[in-house]
C-alpha positions as CSV (number, residue, x, y, z in Angstrom):
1,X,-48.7,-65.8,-22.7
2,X,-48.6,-64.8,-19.0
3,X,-50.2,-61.9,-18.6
4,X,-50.5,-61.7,-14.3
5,X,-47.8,-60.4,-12.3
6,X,-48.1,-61.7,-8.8
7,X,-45.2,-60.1,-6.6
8,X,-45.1,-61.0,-3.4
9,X,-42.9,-59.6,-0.3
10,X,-41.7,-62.1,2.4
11,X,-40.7,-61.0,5.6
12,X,-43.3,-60.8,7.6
13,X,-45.6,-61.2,4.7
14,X,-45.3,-64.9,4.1
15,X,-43.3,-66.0,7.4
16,X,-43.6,-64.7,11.0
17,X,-40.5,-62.9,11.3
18,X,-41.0,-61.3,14.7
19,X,-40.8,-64.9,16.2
20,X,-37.2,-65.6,14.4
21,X,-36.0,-62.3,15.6
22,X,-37.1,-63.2,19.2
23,X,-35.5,-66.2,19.5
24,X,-32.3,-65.0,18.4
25,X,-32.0,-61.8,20.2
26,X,-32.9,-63.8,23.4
27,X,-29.9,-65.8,22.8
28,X,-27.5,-62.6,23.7
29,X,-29.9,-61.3,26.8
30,X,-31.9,-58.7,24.1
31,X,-35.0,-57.7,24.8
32,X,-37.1,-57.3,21.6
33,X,-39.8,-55.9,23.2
34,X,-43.8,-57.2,22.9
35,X,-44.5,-57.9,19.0
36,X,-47.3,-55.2,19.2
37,X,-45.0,-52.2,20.2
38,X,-42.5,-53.9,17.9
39,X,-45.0,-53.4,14.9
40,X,-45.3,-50.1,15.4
41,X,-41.9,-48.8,15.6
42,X,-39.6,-47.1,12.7
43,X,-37.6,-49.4,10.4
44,X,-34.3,-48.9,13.1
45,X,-35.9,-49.5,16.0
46,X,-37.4,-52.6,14.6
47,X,-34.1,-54.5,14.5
48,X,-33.0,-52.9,18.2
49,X,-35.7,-53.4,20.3
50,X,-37.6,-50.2,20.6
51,X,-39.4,-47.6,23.6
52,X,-36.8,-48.7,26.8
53,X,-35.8,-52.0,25.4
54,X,-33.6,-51.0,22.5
55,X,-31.4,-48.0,24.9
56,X,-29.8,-51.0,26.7
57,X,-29.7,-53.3,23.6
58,X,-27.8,-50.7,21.8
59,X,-25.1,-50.3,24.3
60,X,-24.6,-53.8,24.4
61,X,-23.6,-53.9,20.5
62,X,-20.5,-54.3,19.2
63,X,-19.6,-54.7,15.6
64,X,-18.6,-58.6,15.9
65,X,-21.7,-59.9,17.9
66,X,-23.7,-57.8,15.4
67,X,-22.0,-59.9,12.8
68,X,-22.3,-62.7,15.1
69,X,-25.8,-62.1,15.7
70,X,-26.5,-62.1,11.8
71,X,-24.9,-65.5,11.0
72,X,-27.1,-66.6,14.1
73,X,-30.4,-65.1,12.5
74,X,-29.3,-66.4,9.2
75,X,-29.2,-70.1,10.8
76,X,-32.6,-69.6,12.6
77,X,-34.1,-68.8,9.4
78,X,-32.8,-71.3,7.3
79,X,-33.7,-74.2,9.7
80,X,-36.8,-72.5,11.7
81,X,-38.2,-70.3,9.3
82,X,-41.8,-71.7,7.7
83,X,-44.1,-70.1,5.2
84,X,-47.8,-69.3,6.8
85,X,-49.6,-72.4,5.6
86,X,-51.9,-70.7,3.7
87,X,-49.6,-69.3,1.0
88,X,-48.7,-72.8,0.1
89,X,-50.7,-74.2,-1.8
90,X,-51.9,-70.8,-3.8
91,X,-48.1,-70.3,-4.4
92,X,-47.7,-74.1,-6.1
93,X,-50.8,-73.0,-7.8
94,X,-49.3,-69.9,-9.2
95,X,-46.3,-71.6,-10.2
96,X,-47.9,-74.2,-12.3
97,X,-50.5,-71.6,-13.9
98,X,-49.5,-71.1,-17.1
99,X,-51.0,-67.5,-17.4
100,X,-49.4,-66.0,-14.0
101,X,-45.7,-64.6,-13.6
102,X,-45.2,-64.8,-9.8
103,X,-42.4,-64.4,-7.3
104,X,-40.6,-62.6,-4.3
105,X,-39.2,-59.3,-3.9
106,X,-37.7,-58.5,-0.8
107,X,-35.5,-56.9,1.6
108,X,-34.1,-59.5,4.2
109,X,-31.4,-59.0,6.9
110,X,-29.7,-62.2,7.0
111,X,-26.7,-63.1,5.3
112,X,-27.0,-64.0,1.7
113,X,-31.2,-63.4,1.8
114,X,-31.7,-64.8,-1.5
115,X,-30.5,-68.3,-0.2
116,X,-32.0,-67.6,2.8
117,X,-35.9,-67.0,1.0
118,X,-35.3,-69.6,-1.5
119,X,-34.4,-72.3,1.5
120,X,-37.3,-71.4,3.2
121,X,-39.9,-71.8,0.8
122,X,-37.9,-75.0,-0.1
123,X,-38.4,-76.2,3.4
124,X,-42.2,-75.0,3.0
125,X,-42.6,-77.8,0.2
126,X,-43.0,-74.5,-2.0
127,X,-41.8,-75.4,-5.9
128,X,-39.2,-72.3,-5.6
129,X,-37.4,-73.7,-8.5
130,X,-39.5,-73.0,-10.7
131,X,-40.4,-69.3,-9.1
132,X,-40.3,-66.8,-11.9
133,X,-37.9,-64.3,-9.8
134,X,-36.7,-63.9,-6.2
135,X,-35.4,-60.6,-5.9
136,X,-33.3,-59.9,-2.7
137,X,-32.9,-56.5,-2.2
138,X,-30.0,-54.5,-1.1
139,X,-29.9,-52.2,1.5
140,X,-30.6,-48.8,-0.3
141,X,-32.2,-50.2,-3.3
142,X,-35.3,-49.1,-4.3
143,X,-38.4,-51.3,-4.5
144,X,-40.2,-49.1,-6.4
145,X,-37.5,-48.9,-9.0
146,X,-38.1,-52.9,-9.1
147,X,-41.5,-53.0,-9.6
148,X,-41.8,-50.5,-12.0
149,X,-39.1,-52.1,-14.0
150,X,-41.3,-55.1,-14.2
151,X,-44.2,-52.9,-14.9
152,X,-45.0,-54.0,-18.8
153,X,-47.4,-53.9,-21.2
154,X,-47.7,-57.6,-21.4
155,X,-49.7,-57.8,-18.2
156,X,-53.7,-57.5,-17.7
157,X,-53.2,-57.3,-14.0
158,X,-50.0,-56.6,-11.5
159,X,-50.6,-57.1,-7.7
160,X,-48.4,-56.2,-5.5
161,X,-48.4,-57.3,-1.9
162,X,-46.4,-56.4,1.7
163,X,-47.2,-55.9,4.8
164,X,-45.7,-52.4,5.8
165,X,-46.3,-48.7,4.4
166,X,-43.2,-48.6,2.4
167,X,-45.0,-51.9,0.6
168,X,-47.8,-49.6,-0.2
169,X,-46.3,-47.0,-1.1
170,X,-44.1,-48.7,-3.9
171,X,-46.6,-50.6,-5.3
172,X,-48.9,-47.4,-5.3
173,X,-46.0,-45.9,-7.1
174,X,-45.8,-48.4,-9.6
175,X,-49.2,-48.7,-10.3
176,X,-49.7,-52.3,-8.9
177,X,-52.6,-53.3,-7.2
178,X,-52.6,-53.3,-3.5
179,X,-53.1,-56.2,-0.8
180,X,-51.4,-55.3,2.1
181,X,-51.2,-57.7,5.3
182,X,-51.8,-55.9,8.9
183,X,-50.2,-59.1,10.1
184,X,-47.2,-58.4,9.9
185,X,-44.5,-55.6,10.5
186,X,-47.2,-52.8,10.7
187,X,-50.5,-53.3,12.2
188,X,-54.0,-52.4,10.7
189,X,-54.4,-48.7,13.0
190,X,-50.4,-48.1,11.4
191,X,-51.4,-48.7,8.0
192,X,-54.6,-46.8,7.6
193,X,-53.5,-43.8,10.1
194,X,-49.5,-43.3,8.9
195,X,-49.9,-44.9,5.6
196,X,-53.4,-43.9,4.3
197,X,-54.1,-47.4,3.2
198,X,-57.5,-48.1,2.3
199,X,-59.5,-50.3,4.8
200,X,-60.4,-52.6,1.8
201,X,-56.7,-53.2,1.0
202,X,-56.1,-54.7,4.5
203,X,-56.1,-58.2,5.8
204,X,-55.8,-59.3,9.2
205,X,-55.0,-63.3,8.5
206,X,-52.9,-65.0,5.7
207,X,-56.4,-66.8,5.1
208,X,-58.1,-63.7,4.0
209,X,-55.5,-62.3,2.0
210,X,-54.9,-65.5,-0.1
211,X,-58.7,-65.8,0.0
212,X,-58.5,-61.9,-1.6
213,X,-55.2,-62.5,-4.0
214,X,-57.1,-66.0,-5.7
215,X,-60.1,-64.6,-6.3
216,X,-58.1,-61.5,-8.0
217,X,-56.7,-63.8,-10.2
218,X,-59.4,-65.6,-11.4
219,X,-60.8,-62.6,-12.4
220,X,-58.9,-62.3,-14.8
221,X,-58.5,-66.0,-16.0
């Protein structure tokens, strides 16, 4: 019986987002600003162009290039978008261990996201076929409402991991164990500062937190 739960988030957990979003916003004259300010700003901001950038960005927008701007991001993930090289291999591995449920919950911005994640791990030479979930999530849904669902008896260990506060903050909530990556869309001062997350819950590369998640798991093999 499997009896691990191995959720995983994706944007900007298991792909570099920030340099999708660049690319495309530079394609209509938008400034998404350095990636280090653009870790460290709110949720809205993020998606704007934050500090001076996103004033100008936001006068620019209109309702159809937004739309426009979407089916453009949508593309650039499909066809650009590439899962950290690290991830590969221990997500094959998952996927063919008999004892471990594993998958991706997520909230991604492009049109249709749940084609959009399964095409890139498919273009990743990730078995996402045989995935045990991908969970796109609607704006306003709650992820901690997801993972708790999920949250059985049947399970001797449930990890959870993201790479921003809210991330944290479900999985807390749902009483998941927590590996959070400072890679991605909140840095490692963010996370322990704003989000109280313990230092030993952070990981600065994609090697050290799939280092962290397999030896987790074979714990409890």
């Amino acid at each position: 019986m499997k009896d691990v739960l191995i959720a995983l988030d994706f944007d900007g957990l298991l792909i570099n987002s920030y340099k999708l979003l660049e690319k495309t916003f530079l394609e209509y004259n938008l400034d998404l600003g350095e990636e280090e300010r653009f870790k460290n700003r709110r949720k809205f901001l993020k998606y704007l162009g934050g500090g001076k950038e996103w004033i100008p960005n936001l006068v620019k927008f209109t309702l159809p290039k937004k739309r426009h701007l979407i089916e453009n991001l949508t593309e650039k993930y499909r066809e650009e978008g590439v899962v950290y090289k690290e991830f590969i291999p221990f997500l094959n591995s998952c996927i063919q261990n008999q004892s471990t449920h594993v998958g991706v919950i997520s909230r991604n911005f492009t049109m249709e996201p749940g084609i959009t994640i399964r095409k890139v791990l498919r273009n990743s030479e990730i078995d996402e076929k045989n995935l045990d979930f991908v969970i796109p999530l609607p704006i306003g849904a709650s992820k901690t409402d997801v993972l708790k669902a999920m949250n059985t008896t049947r399970y001797k260990i449930k990890i959870y991991t993201g790479d921003e506060i809210s991330d944290y903050k479900a999985g807390k909530a749902s009483d998941y164990s927590m590996y959070i990556a400072s890679y991605g869309f909140d840095n490692k001062e963010r996370l322990q500062h704003k989000g109280g997350v313990d230092d030993l819950q952070i990981f600065e590369t994609p090697h050290h937190l799939v280092n962290a998640l397999v030896a987790a798991q074979n714990n409890q093999c």
